[in-house]
N, C-alpha and C positions, 0 to 999 in steps of 0.2 A: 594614500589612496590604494586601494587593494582590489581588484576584479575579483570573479564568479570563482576561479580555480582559487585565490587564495593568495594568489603572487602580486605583491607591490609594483607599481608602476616605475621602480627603479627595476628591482628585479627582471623584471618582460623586457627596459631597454639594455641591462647589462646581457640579457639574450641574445636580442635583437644583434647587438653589436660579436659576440662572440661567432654570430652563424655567421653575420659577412665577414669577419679576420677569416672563418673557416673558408668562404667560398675565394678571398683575394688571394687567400693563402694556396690553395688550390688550383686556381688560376694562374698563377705566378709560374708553378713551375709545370702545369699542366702546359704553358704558352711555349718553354723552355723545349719539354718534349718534344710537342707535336712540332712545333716549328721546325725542330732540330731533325725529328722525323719525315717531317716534307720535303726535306732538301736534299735526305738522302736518297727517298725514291720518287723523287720529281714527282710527286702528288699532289693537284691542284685542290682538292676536297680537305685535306690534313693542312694544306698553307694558307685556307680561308678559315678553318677553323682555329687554327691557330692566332691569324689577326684576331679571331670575334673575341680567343678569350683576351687579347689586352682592351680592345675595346670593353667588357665585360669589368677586367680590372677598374677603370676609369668609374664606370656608373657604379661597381659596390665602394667607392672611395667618396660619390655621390652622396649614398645614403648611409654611410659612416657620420660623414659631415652632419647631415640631417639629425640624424639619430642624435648625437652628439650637440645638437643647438647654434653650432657656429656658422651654420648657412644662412646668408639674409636669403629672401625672394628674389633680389636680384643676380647674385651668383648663383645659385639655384637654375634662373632661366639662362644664366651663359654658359653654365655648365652642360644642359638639356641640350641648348643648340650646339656644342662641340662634338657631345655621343650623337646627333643626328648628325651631322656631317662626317664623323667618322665610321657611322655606317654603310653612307654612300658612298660613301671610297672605299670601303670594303667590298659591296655589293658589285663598281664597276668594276675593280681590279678584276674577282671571280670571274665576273662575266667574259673579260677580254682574256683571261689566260683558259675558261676551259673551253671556250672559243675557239683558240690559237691550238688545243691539243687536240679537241677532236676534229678541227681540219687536218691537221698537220697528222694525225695515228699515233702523236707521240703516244707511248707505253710505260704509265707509271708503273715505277718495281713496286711488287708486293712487301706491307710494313708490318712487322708483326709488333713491332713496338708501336705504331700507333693504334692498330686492332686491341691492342691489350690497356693499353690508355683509355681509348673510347670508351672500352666495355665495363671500367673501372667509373669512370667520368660518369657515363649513363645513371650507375645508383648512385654515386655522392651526390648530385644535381639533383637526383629526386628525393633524396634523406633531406639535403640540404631545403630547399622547396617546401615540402612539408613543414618543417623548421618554422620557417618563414611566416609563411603561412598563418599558422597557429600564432604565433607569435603578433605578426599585425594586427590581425582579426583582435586578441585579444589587447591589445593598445591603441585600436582605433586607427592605425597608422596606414594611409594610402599610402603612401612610400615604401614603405617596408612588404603591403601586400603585393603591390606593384613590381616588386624586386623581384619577389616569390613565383610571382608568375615569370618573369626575365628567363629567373635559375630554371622553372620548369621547361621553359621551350631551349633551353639552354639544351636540357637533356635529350629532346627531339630532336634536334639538332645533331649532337653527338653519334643519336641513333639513326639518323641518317647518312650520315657520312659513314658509321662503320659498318651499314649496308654496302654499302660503293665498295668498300676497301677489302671487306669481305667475297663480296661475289670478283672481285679482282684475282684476292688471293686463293678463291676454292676452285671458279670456274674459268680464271684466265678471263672474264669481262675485261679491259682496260678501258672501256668507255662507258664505267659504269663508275668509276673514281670522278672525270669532270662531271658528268651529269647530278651526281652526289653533289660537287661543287656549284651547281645552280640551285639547291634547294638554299644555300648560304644565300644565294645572290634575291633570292624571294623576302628570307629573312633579313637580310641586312634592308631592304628597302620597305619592307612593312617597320621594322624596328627605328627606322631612320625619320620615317614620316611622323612616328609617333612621339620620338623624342621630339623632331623640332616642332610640334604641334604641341607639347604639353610648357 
């Protein structure tokens, strides 16, 4: 079977699978960074985004699966329900730690390694997204388009936080690192609803 472009319906899913190895792959040690970078400048915005990317990890292992044919329906739906509950512990965790900082004044130190991460992150996520995208569309695959969007907000995300981290490190903000941290906390509960809903 062959779509409009010309490429086989194997062809479009050895795509398929190659973007997500690309975005796990990138995720993997993206998670390695930024976490490693949170910790060193007590950053609560680079330590939730760090959780999103293993959570992130989880849902493109999701749609590997899919792609790949070995998912019934039914792990499929326990699978959905795991990434939504592990957004919701992601979304509280945020909550109660940039809570805890902007009472407290704590002052995350400026990351220039997570600054240059993010800034990196922001276009792979949206090469990666477009990817996808095209790629779905042209296999019919809600899964796959589904992801695409994920990856995309994946990238808003990114570029929200390294707003935070940014006006941190140019302007001395430090209460613009948590607040960057509640846009996670938005995300992980719109993301969480939707996984356990599907």
């Amino acid at each position: 079977m062959t779509n409009v472009a010309g490429l086989s319906q194997r062809h479009l899913v050895r795509r398929g699978l190659w973007l997500e190895y690309a975005t796990l792959g990138w995720n993997v040690v993206g998670a390695a960074i930024v976490l490693g970078a949170a910790w060193t400048a007590h950053s609560i915005a680079l330590a939730g985004f760090g959780l999103d990317s293993l959570i992130e990890i989880f849902a493109s292992v999701v749609v590997v699966w899919q792609l790949k044919g070995s998912a019934t329906e039914e792990r499929e739906y326990r699978a959905m329900r795991l990434i939504g509950a592990a957004f919701f512990a992601l979304a509280l965790y945020v909550l109660a730690q940039s809570g805890y900082t902007l009472l407290g004044a704590a002052r995350p130190a400026v990351s220039f390694v997570g600054i240059a991460w993010l800034t990196l992150t922001v276009v792979a996520m949206v090469l990666l997204a477009f990817g996808k995208r095209r790629t779905g569309e042209a296999l019919d695959n809600p899964v796959l388009r589904t992801e695409a969007h994920v990856t995309m907000v994946d990238a808003y995300l990114a570029g929200a936080v390294l707003v935070g981290l940014a006006l941190n490190a140019i302007a001395g903000w430090w209460w613009a690192d948590p607040l960057a941290g509640l846009v996670i906390v938005y995300y992980g509960v719109k993301e969480g609803l939707q996984a356990w809903r599907r």
